[in-house]
C-alpha positions, 0 to 999 in steps of 0.5 A: 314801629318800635324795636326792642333788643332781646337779651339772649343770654335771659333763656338757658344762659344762651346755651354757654356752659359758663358765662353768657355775654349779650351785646346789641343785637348778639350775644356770646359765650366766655371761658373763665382762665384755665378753660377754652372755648370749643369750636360750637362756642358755647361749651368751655372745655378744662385747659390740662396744664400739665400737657405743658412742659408738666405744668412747671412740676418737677415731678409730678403734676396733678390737673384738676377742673380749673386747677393744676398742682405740683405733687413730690414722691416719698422721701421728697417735700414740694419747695416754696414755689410749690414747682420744685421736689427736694429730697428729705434726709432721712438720716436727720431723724433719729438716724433714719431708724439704722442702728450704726450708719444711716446712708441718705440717696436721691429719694431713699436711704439706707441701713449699713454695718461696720465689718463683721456685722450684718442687716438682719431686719434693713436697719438693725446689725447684728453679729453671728454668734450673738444671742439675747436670752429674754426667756427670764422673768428677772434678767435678761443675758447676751452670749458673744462667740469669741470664734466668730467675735475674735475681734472683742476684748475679754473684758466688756461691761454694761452701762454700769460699769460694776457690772462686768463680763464672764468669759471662757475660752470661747464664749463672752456673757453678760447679764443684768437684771431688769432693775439694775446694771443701768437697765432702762424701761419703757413702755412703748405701744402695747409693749415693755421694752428693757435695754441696756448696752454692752461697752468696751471696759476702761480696765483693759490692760495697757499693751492688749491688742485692740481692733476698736477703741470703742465697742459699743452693742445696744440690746433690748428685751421686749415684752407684752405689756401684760407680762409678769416680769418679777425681780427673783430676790432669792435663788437656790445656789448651785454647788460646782467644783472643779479639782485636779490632782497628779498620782503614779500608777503602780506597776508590776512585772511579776514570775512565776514557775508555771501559768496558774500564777498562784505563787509568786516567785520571790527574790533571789530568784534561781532558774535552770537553763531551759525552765519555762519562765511565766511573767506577768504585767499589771497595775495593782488593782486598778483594772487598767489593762497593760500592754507591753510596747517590748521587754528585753532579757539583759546580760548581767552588764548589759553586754548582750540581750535578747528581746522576747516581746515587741508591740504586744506580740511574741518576738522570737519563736521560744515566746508564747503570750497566754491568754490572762486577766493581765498580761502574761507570757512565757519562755524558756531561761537562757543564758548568753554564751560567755555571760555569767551571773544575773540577768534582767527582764525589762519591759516598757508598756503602755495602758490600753485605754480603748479597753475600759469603759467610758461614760462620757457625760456633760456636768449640765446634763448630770441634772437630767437621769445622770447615775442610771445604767439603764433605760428605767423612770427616774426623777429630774428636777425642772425649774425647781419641780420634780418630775416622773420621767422615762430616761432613755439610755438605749438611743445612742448619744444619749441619755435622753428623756421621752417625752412623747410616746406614741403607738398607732390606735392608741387613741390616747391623744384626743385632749383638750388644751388644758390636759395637754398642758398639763401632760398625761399617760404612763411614761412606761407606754404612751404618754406626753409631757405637757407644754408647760414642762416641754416650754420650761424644759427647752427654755432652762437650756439649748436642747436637742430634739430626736423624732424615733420612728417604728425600730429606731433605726430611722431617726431625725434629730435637730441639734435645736428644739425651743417651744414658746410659753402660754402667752404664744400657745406654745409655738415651735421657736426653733427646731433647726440643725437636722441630722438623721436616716428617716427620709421622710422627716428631713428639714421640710418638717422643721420648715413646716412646723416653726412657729405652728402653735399648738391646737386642740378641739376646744383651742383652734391655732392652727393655720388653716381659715376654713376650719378647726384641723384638731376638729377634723382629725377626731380631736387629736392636739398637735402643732398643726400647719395645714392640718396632715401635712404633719401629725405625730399624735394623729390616727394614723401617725402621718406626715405630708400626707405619708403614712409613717411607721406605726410607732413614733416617739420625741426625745430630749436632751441638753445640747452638749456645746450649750452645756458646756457654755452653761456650766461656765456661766454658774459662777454666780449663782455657785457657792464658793468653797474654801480650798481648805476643806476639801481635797482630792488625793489620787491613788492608783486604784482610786479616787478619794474626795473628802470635803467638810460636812459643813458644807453639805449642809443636811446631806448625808454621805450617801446622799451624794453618789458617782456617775454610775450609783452604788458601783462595786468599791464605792464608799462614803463614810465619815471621820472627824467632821468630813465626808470621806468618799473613795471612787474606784478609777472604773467602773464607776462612769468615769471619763478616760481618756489620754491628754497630751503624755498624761491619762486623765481619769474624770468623775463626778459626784452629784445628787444621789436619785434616792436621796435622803434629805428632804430640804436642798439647800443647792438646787443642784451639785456637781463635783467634779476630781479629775486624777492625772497620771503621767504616762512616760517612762512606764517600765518595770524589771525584775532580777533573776538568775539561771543555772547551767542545765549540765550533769556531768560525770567522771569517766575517772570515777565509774562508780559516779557515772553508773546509774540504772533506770527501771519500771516494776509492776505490781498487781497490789497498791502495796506494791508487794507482788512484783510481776516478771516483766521478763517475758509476757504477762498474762492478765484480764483486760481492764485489771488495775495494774501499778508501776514504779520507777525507781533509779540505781545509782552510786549518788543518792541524792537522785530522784526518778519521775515519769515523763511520757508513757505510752501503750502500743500494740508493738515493741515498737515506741514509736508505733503510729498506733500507740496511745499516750497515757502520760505525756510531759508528766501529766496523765491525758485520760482516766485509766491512770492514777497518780499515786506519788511522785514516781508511782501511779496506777493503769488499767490494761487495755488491748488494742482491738484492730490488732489481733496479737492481743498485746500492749507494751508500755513504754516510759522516759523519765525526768531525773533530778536532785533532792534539793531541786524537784523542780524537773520532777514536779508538774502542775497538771490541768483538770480533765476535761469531760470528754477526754483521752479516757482509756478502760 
């Protein structure tokens, strides 16, 4: 019998799942390396290399079929023997991407700032108070706060070093042009980045305090690669002058000899004892209003004094202040018990600032509807075009420019983007802007926004509001630094609103994926975020879903501290006028500014107006080739205000809003006279002197002492029929009856006039039931007449409730000398309409 060895392996590799091995009479089944046999002995099953000790790695081990390998994290490279992980540094490679100092750790880095600096993006430092201004299309500027940068030399420079900084009290500035001051491009992805770098300057002064030998702060302006960047060869100069000069405040401390002040008494001035003395305090003119701090009368050698005025109010009980354009008071003339001769009235005063009106208003803003008193339309200039707007000047703080207005049912804001971007309405209704102005306007300058809902009384202002340009569908950039009492727009809406683009019906950027929320909302344009969740133009005017007042409107202005910053940065561009031609000369009632004609060149006189156009007292003229202006310290806009022991009074001359030249050869002018007056020492006096009220006569000499007063009546205006006035006279009430008093005495130079006069019912003077005709020489009603000095006219009259059907006139005199009437003479008020009238 034959035997023939069967091959096992020849049928479905014997079943192995890798290698088949046959041997006589048998065969078996092998694993290649990195697998294992299983307990059927036919399967090979991977060996996991990385369940032992990781494979080796010292990370991370990967098995695969047959295979293992060693793989490293970020930040880590696998070493030679592809076991081991070793850190990368970072920091080797362009520093990490930090722009100062690049820390390397176990498996990352990181970004870190020198003092006063912070990581505003994880690798850049930044400093507060720091801006890039890139909104230019021909330059590029850097502002640093000196406040918060305290430790910066005044004096930095860019990579050129001609190219320095400008500085003020709170502010450095340095700008450049996209092609000059060592300015780089390039062009990175899809993108044109300018940079340049700010250095500390080698011109410091030797001894100048120093926190850092090296100052060194790179900045860039990055823009799409299809921006329009231009080199602006030629700019229109701004003229902006700034001068100051010192004056003196005339004043005056005037007398006069009763309360009209229609005369003035002149010196030598000649009082009597107890005449009542008027002064009256005030600056020639100029309308400030003048308040004594006290006045004093004074011996003739200062030996004994008497004050009569302290703080503005009456110091003695004989005082009495008046009411008066000026100031003005009165008392009685004394004398010093054993003082003879001439005595002062002294008094020191100070002006009232709080009482003149003020307008406070900032050089920059003066471009937006300066010279207006009221809320009206007016011109302003924006990036060189003129544009019909609303000025407010009824919202405090302002003015302001509308420029939206919006009246529930209007339906005026359904639009399409174009017309938003060129704006619509009446600015005296409804109306709005347009972007491209909004965007060129919050860009010229920092401006503030004010959202005024319904009355006014609820308002939310944010100290910054910047809109974006066509190329980022107008986004909201900044709308920070709320304030207000509308509760409902409080900083949620600044949150909700910054960086929400504008969206129309035909131009869908709003934030919301299922749909177009202009679209839904009956086409209306806004800078929608999730559709209601705010909208001013909508219908009906709502936020957050919250139903607002049915009336809203948003208002801008320059932002004051920006302006401030701005006015300063202007060198540059101003032109420079030779001291020489202009001048400024206080006086003190006004101003007066003369500058050469040739530097206004194509402006007339008028064409150039104060803060407040064509105030009363206003002129400008010409004379001998300059331009002539004088402007009244009030009245007129000016600033007042008090600094240090000087009254500063400060106005400005700027384009007038009808002016005449068609061609500015200066986008804009502002010049600015500053008048300082010194305020210590103010007093004034004045010199008078009183004569003892004393008449005495001789008992030695009867003749001398004897005089007689009597009162005749008559019933004739020619005082020709006397009536005896022995006993009682019988006469028709309401007959015209006429009085002299005469005087008999040995010294004919005594005259004689009525002082009071009084009917009664009764003999009795002084009868509770009696009538003053004539009280301190004045008449009290219409019954009497005046006809001389000590003659007059009364009709008679009975006093109903007594039933004798008496009267009994009563009269005391005044008695005084031919070479002084004075004590006879009255200046008397006119009667009123309703007075004391007897008939």
């Amino acid at each position: 019998m034959l035997n023939v060895a069967v091959d096992e392996c020849q049928t479905d590799n014997g079943g192995c799942s890798h290698t088949c091995i046959n041997t006589p009479g048998s065969f078996y089944c092998e694993c290649p390396d990195h697998f294992y046999l299983t307990d059927n002995n036919r399967d090979c099953i991977d060996v996991n290399e990385c369940q032992t000790d990781n494979g080796g790695c010292s990370h991370t081990c990967i098995n695969t079929i047959g295979s293992f390998y060693c793989e490293c994290p970020d930040h880590f490279y696998l070493s030679g023997n592809n076991r081991d992980c070793i850190d990368v540094n970072e920091c080797v490679e362009e520093n990490g991407g930090c722009s100062h100092n690049c820390v390397n750790t176990e498996g990352s880095y990181y970004c870190e700032c020198p003092e006063y600096l912070y990581l505003s993006d994880h690798k850049t430092c930044s400093a507060n108070g720091t801006t890039i201004d890139c909104s230019s299309s021909h330059e590029m500027k850097v502002t640093l706060d000196k406040r918060t940068l305290f430790f910066l030399p005044d004096q930095l420079t860019l990579l050129d070093t001609q190219c320095v900084s400008n500085s003020n009290s709170t502010h450095i500035w340095l700008q450049s042009d996209y092609d000059k001051c060592s300015t780089s491009q390039k062009t990175v992805d899809d993108t044109l980045v300018f940079s340049n770098t700010i250095l500390s300057s080698d011109d410091v002064a030797a001894g100048s305090v120093m926190f850092y030998d090296l100052i060194y702060i790179p900045f860039k302006c990055v823009f799409a690669a299809t921006s329009n960047i231009t080199q602006v060869t030629a700019q229109v100069p701004r003229l902006i002058m700034r001068l100051e000069n010192q004056g003196s405040l005339q004043r005056s401390l005037n007398l006069y000899n009763n309360q009209s002040d229609d005369s003035v008494l002149s010196p030598p001035i000649e009082l009597r004892q107890r005449e009542t003395l008027y002064a009256k305090l005030e600056p020639d003119d100029s309308g400030l209003k003048l308040i004594p701090d006290e006045c004093t009368v004074y011996s003739e050698q200062r030996a004994a004094s008497q004050r009569v005025i302290e703080n503005g109010l009456a110091a003695t009980s004989f005082t009495e202040v008046h009411a008066s354009d000026g100031y003005q008071f009165s008392y009685p003339a004394f004398t010093f018990k054993g003082e003879k001769g001439k005595y002062t009235l002294n008094c020191n005063y100070s002006i009232n600032v709080l009482t003149t009106p003020s307008f406070v208003v900032s050089p920059e803003e003066i471009g937006y509807c300066h010279g207006l008193n009221q809320t009206q339309e007016s011109n302003i200039t924006i990036a060189n075009e003129t544009v019909r707007v609303l000025c407010d000047l009824d919202t405090p703080n302002g003015p302001w420019i509308t420029i939206l207005k919006h009246t529930a049912g209007s339906g005026l804001f359904n639009k399409d983007f174009a017309t938003f971007e060129r704006g619509f309405g009446d600015v005296n209704h409804d109306h709005f802007i347009g972007l491209r102005l909004l965007h060129l306007l919050s860009h010229e300058q920092q401006i503030e926004l004010r959202v005024t809902l319904g009355d006014g009384t609820s308002y939310a202002q944010y100290d910054d509001f910047k809109v974006g340009g066509p190329e980022t569908q107008y986004m909201i950039q900044e709308l920070s630094g709320y304030q207000g009492t509308a509760g409902v727009l409080t900083d949620e809406l600044s949150q909700r609103m910054m960086g929400t683009k504008f969206s129309t019906y035909d131009r869908d950027n709003d934030q919301w994926t299922a749909g177009n929320c202009s679209g839904e909302f009956s086409n209306i344009g806004w800078w929608y975020d999730q559709c209601h969740h705010s909208c001013l133009t909508c219908e009906p005017i709502a936020y957050y879903h919250q139903t607002m007042p049915s009336k809203v409107s948003m208002k801008v202005k320059v932002n004051e501290e920006d302006a401030e910053q701005t006015i300063n940065t202007l060198s540059d561009q101003s032109e420079v006028v030779d001291s020489s031609q202009v001048k400024l000369t206080c006086t003190p009632t006004s101003m007066h500014f003369s500058i050469n004609s040739s530097v206004l060149v194509g402006l007339s006189p008028l064409d150039l107006q104060p803060l407040i156009e064509n105030c009363q007292g206003f002129t400008a003229t010409t004379l001998n080739g300059q331009y002539e202006y004088s402007i009244p310290l009030l009245n007129c806009g000016a600033q007042i205000q008090v600094e240090g022991g000087d009254l500063v009074v400060t106005n400005s001359l700027v384009y007038s809003s009808n002016i005449s030249s068609e061609v500015k050869h200066f986008s804009d002018i502002i010049l600015t006279q500053s008048c300082r007056y010194p305020l210590n020492n103010l007093s004034s006096s004045v010199e008078y002197t009183v004569r003892p009220e004393n008449y005495t006569f001789s008992t030695e000499n009867e003749a001398e002492a004897y005089f007689d007063v009597q009162l005749d009546v008559f019933t004739d205006k020619e005082f020709r029929n006397l009536l005896e006035t022995d006993s009682a006279i019988s006469i028709h009430e309401g007959t015209k009856l006429f009085g002299e008093l005469g005087i008999s005495t040995s010294n004919s130079d005594l005259r004689v006039s009525p002082k009071d006069c009084k009917l009664t019912p009764t003999s009795n003077a002084n009868d509770p039931a009696g009538q003053m005709v004539i009280q301190n020489g004045c008449r009290t009603g219409y019954a009497v007449q005046f006809l001389s000095s000590n003659k007059f006219s009364i009709l008679s009259t009975i006093f109903v409730p007594d039933t004798s059907k008496n009267s009994y006139l009563h009269c005391s005199v005044n008695i005084c000398e031919v070479d002084d009437m004075s004590r006879c003479e009255r200046s008397c008020p006119p009667l009123s309409d309703i007075g004391n009238t007897l008939g």
